[in-house]
C-alpha positions as CSV (number, residue, x, y, z in Angstrom):
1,X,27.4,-42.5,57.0
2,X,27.1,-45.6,58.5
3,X,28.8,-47.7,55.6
4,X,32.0,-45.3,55.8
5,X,32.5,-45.4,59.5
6,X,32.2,-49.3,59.8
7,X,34.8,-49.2,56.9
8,X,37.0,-46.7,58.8
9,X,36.5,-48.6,61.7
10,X,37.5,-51.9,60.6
11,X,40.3,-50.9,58.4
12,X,41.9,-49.5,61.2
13,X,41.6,-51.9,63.4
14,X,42.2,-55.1,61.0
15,X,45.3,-52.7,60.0
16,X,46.8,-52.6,63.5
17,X,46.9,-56.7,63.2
18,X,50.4,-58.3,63.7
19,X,49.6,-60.9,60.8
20,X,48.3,-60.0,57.2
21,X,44.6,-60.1,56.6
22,X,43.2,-62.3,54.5
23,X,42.3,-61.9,51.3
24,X,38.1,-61.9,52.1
25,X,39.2,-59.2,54.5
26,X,40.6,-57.2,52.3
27,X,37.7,-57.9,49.5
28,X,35.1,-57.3,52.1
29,X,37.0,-53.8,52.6
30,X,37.4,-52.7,49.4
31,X,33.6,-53.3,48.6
32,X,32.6,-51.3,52.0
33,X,34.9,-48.3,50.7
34,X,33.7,-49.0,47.1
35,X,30.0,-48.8,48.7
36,X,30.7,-45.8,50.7
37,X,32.0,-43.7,48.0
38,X,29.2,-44.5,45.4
39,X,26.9,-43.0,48.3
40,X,29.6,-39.9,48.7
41,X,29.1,-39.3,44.9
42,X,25.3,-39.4,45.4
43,X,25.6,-37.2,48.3
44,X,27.7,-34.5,46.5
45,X,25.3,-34.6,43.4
46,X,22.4,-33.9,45.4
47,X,22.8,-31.9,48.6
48,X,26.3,-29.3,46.5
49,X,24.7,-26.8,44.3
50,X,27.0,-27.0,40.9
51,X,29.8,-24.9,40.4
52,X,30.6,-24.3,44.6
53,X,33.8,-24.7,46.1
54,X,31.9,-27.4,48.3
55,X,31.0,-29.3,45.2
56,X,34.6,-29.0,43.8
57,X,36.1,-30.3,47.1
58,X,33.9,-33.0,47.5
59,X,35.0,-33.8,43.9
60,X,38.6,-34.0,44.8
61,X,38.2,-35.9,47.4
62,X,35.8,-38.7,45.2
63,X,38.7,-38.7,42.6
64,X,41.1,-39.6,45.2
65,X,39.0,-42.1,47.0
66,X,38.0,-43.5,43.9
67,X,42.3,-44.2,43.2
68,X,42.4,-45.4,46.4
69,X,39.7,-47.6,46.6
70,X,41.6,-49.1,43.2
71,X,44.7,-49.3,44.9
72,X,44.2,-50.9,48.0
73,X,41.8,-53.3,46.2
74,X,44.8,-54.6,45.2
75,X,47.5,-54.0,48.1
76,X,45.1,-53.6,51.1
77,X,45.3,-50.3,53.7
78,X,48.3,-50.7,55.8
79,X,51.2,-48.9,57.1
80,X,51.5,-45.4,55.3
81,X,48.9,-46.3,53.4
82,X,46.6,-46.4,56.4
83,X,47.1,-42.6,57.1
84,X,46.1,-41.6,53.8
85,X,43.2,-44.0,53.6
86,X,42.2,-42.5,57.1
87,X,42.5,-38.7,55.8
88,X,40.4,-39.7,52.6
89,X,37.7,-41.4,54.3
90,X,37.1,-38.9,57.2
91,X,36.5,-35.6,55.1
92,X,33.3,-37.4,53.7
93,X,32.4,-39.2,57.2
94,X,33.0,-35.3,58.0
95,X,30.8,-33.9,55.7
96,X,27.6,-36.6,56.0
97,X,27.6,-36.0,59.7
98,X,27.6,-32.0,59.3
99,X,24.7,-32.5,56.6
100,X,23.1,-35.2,59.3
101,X,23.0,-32.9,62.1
102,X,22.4,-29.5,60.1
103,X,18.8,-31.4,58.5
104,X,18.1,-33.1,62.1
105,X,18.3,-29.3,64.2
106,X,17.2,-27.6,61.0
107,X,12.7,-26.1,61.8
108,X,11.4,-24.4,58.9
109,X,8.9,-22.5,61.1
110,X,11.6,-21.6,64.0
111,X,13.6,-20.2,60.8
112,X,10.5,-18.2,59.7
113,X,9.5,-17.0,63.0
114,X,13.1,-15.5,63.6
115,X,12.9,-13.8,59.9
116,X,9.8,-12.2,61.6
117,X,10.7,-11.3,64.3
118,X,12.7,-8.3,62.8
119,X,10.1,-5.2,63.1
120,X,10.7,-4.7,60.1
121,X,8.9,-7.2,58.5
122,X,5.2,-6.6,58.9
123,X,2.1,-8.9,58.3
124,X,-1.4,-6.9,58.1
125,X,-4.4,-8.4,59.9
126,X,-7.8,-7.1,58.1
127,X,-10.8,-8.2,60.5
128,X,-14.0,-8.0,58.2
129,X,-16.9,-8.4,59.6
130,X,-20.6,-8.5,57.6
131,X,-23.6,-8.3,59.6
132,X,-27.7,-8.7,58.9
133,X,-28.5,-6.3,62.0
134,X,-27.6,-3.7,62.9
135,X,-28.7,-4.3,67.0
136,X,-25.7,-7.3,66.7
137,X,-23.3,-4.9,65.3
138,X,-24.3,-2.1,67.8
139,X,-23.8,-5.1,70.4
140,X,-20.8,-6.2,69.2
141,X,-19.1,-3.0,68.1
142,X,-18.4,-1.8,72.1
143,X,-16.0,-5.2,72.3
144,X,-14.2,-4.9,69.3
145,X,-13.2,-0.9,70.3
146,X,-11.8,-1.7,73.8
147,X,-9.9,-4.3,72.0
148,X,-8.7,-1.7,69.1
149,X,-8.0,0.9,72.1
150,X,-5.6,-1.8,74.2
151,X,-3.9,-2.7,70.8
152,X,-3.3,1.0,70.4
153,X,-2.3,1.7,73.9
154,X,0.0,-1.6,73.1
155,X,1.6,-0.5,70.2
156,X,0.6,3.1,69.3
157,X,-1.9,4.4,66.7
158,X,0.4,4.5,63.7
159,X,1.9,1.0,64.2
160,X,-1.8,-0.2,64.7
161,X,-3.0,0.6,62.1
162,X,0.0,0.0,60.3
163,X,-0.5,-3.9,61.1
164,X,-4.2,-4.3,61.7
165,X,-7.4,-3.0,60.1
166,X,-10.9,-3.2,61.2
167,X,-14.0,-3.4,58.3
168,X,-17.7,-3.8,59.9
169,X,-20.5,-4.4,57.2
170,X,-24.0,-3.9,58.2
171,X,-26.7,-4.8,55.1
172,X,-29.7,-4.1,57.4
């Protein structure tokens, strides 16, 4: 992204000059535009899934900067020429910065935890418990029925046990 807006940059502002640019200006350029669409075409191969209408665009516009690129290798972006060179190197400046900012905002679990959010999408939580005693399990059992009974006051019986399950083992 970089590369291309530095080349967008300084083509339009060494275009607007009232003399002609010199011929490393021009070289220097080219090879920044060159550059910019090599890493375009690696771009488009790896983040457009082949055949999409993304992919074909992004195609189009290669092919033309690529005859671009030729051509003002050898007469140098100015005048009308500056408008179309601007047009062909902003849908790809375009394009990286909508992939940049996409990836940057983009949190897997945020994503998952709004798929989950739907009640329709269930997980079930199976608490098993094995015991040696029975005295820790009659200890323990009281707890873990208040906390069944404020999950099904919570919820209701059918969604309870629709999403949680209790198993208590005693080998005494």
């Amino acid at each position: 992204f970089a590369v291309g807006f530095m080349m967008l940059c300084l083509t339009l502002s060494w275009g607007q000059l009232e003399f002609e640019i010199s011929e490393e200006m021009k070289t220097f350029l080219s090879i920044g535009a060159i550059a910019f669409h090599i890493l375009y075409f690696i771009f488009t191969l790896v983040k457009q899934q082949f055949p999409s209408f993304g992919f074909l665009v992004d195609l189009v516009f290669l092919l033309l900067g690529s005859v671009g690129d030729w051509y003002w290798w050898r007469n140098g972006p100015v005048g009308k020429n500056l408008i179309v060179y601007t047009i062909l190197m902003s849908y790809p400046l375009m394009r990286f910065w909508g992939v940049i900012c996409s990836e940057v905002s983009y949190n897997p679990i945020r994503e998952a935890n709004n798929r989950r959010s739907d009640l329709l999408v269930y997980d079930r939580v199976t608490f098993v418990w094995v015991a040696r005693s029975a005295k820790s399990v009659s200890e323990v059992f009281p707890l873990l029925n208040e906390l069944w009974l404020k999950l099904e006051d919570a919820w209701g019986y059918d969604l309870a046990f629709e999403v949680c399950r209790m198993q208590v083992y005693c080998t005494d």
